[in-house]
C-alpha positions in Angstrom: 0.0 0.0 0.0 1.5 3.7 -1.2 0.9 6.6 1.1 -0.2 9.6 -0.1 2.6 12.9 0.9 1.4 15.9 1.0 4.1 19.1 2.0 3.2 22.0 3.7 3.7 25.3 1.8 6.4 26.7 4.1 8.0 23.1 4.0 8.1 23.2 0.1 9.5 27.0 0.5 12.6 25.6 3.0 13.6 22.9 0.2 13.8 26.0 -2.1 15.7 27.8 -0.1 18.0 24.6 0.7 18.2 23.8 -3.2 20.0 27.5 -3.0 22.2 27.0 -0.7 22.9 22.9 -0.4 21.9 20.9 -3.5 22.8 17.9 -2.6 21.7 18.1 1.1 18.2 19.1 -0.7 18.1 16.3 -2.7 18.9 13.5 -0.1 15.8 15.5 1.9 13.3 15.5 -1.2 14.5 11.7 -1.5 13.6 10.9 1.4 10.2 12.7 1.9 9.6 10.9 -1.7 10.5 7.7 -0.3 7.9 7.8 2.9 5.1 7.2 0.2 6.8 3.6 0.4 7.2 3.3 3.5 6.4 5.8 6.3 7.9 4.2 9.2 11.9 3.7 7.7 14.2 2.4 9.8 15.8 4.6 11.9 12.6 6.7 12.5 12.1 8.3 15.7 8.2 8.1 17.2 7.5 11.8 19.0 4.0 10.8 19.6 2.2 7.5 18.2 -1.1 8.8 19.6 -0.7 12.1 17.0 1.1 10.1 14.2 4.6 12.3 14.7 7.7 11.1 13.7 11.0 11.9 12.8 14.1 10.9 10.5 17.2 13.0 10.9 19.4 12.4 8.0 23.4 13.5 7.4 25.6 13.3 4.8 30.1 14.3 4.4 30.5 17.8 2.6 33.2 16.4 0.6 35.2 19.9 1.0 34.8 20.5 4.4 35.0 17.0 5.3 32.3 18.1 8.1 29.0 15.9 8.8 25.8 18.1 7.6 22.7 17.5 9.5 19.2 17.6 8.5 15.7 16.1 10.2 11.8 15.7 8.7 8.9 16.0 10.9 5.8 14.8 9.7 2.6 12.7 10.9 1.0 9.5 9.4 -2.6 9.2 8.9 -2.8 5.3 8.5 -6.9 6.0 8.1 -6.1 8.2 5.0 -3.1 6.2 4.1 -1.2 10.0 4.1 1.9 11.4 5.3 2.2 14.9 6.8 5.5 16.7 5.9 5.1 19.4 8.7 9.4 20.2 8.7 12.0 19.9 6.7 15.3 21.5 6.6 19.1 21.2 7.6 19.9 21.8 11.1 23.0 23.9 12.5 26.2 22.4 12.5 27.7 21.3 15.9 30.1 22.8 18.1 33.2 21.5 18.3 34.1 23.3 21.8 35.9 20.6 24.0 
């Protein structure tokens, strides 16, 4: 059975502002919203709150000129009932400190 993804407008406006600024890290995000349709609970997914249907996947990837680890996560909640998925956030997040 395919889910149904829908993406809210300011989600869809971050991915275009993340095309701008991080190709790549925009398309592993798209790919990955694209690939809930499949299968909304992926390995790796993180509940929030099964009652609400929120999860979470944070996702990285090595900038290959930095050589530093570039973080992003996807919110979103499942609606098994309307066999949909939520995209509610999207984005990168900041990079860590390395302060020791």
């Amino acid at each position: 059975m395919t889910y149904q993804v829908r993406v809210a407008a300011e989600v869809a406006e971050a991915l275009d502002r993340l095309r701008g600024i991080d190709p790549a890290g925009a398309e592993l995000v798209v790919g990955t919203i694209a690939a809930l349709a499949a299968d909304p609970r992926p390995a790796g997914v993180h509940v929030l709150n099964e009652a609400e249907g929120l999860h979470r996947v944070h996702l990285s990837r090595l900038d290959p000129y930095t050589r530093r680890s570039l973080r992003y996560r996807i919110m979103y909640r499942i609606q098994d009932a309307d066999l949909m998925v939520i995209v509610i956030m999207a984005g990168a997040l900041p990079p860590t400190s390395r302060r020791r």
